[in-house]
N, C-alpha and C positions, 0 to 999 in steps of 0.2 A: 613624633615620628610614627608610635604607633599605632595611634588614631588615623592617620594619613594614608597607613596603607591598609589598615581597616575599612576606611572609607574606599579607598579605589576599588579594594575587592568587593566589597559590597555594590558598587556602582556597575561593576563588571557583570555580577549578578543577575542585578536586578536588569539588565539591556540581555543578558539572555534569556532572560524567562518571558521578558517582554517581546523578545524576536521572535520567540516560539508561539507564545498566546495569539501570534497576531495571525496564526489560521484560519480562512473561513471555510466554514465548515457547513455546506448547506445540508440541512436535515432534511431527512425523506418527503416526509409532505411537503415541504416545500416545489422538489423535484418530481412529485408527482407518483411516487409510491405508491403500488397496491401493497396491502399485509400480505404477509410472509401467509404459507400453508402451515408453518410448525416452526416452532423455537426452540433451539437447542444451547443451553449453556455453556458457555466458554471460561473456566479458572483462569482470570489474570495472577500476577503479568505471565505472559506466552515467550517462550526462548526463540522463537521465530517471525523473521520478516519474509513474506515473499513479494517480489515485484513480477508483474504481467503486463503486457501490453493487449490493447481489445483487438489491436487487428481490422477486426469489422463490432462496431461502427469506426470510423475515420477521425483523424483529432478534429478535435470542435474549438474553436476562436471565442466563442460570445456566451454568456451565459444561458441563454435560449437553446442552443445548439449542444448543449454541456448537459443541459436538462434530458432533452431529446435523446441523447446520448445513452442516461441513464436508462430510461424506460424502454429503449431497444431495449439493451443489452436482460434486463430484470425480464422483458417479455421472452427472450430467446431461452435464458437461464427455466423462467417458471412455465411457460408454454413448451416448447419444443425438449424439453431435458425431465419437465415436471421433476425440478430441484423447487426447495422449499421459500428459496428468494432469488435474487441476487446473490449470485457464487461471492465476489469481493465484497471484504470489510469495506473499503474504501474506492474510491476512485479519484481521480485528478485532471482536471481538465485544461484548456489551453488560452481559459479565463484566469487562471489564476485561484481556483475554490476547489475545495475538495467535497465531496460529495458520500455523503454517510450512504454505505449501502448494507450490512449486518453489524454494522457500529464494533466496537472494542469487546464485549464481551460475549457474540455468539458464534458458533461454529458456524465457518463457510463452509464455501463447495467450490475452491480455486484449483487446490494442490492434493491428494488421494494421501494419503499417510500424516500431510499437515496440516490438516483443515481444523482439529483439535486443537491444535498449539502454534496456529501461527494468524500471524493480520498478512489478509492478501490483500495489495493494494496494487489497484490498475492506474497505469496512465493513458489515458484513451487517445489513442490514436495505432498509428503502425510504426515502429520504431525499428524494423527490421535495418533499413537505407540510411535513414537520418534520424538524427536525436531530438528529442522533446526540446520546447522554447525553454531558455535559462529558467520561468518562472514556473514554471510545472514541477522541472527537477527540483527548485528548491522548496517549493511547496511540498513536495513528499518526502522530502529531506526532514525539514520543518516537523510535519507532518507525525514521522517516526520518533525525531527526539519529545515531541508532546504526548504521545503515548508511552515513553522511558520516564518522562516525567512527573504522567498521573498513575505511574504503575499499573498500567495495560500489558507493558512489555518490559522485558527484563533488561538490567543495565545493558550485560554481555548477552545481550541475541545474537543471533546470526543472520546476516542478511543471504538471500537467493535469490537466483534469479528461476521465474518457472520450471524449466527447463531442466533444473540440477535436482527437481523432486520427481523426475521422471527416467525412465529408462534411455538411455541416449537416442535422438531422434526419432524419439515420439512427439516434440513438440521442438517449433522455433521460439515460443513465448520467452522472452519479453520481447526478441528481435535482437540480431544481432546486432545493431550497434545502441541500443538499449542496455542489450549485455555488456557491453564492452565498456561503456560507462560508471555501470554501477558495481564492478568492480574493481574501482579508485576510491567508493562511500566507504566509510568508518563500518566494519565487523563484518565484508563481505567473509563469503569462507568458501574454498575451491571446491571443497569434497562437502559431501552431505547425505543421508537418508535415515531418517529415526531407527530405522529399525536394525540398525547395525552394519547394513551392506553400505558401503560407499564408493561414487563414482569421481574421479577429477575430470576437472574442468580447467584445464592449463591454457 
């Protein structure tokens, strides 16, 4: 008997580490990355998740367009901002892959107070109106327990959405019904700002 349920739990296991692992994950050169202007270190795991929407460029369908995607967004960031990459750790396209953009352990340029201690992960598109395809959300779902898992990010993070790192109506990021979504995810949190002030978000 107790072999039996030794095995179930283990079988239990091993199908979640394997639902998670099954990420893809395109690396920079792949999607066609210039190097960063400067690398700034990041202490895992980070107590913070942020989600974004890109807004502009528009969600992308196909891998090509996903690519595309990236290299707007890293030209707008390192051209027009002369920020040091791509603001997002990550992004998530509407192929189904996620796209490495300052990886797991360097400081972005997403969120002004969290860029030290948290993975910003974009869903590309506009998610103000309507919600990302089921396989995005769960790609970044995915996504975040793989980084709790290789110790990127802490058990009890906090998930946010842009917008809650900001003073109110500085920003619509991630979109309101983006918003509205991802706080139903596991560890969202109404209130938030490092530095002691906090605003809700009811």
């Amino acid at each position: 008997m107790y072999s039996l349920l030794l095995f179930v739990i283990l079988a239990d296991f091993l199908r979640e580490v394997c639902a998670i692992s099954d990420v893809d994950i395109v690396p920079r050169d792949a999607w066609g990355a210039r190097p960063p202007y400067m690398i700034e270190a990041m202490a895992n795991p980070v107590p913070y998740v942020v989600i974004h929407h890109s807004y502009i460029p528009p969600a992308c369908n196909t891998t090509e367009d996903c690519m595309q995607a990236m290299r707007s967004m890293q030209d707008y960031h390192q051209l027009n901002h002369s920020w040091n990459d791509i603001g997002y750790s990550f992004a998530v396209g509407g192929d189904g892959r996620a796209y490495m953009g300052r990886g797991w352990d360097r400081v972005g340029a997403h969120a002004p107070k969290f860029n030290d201690k948290s993975i910003g992960i974009c869903i590309i598109g506009d998610w103000s109106a309507d919600l990302p395809p089921e396989r995005q959300l769960k790609v970044t779902q995915d996504l975040i327990e793989m980084g709790v898992r290789d110790g990127a990010i802490q058990k009890d993070y906090i998930l946010l959405g842009h917008k809650q790192t900001k003073k109110k109506g500085a920003t619509e990021c991630p979109g309101d019904r983006l918003f509205e979504e991802i706080q139903t995810w596991p560890n969202w949190q109404n209130e938030a700002l490092p530095d002691g002030k906090k605003e809700t978000f009811d």
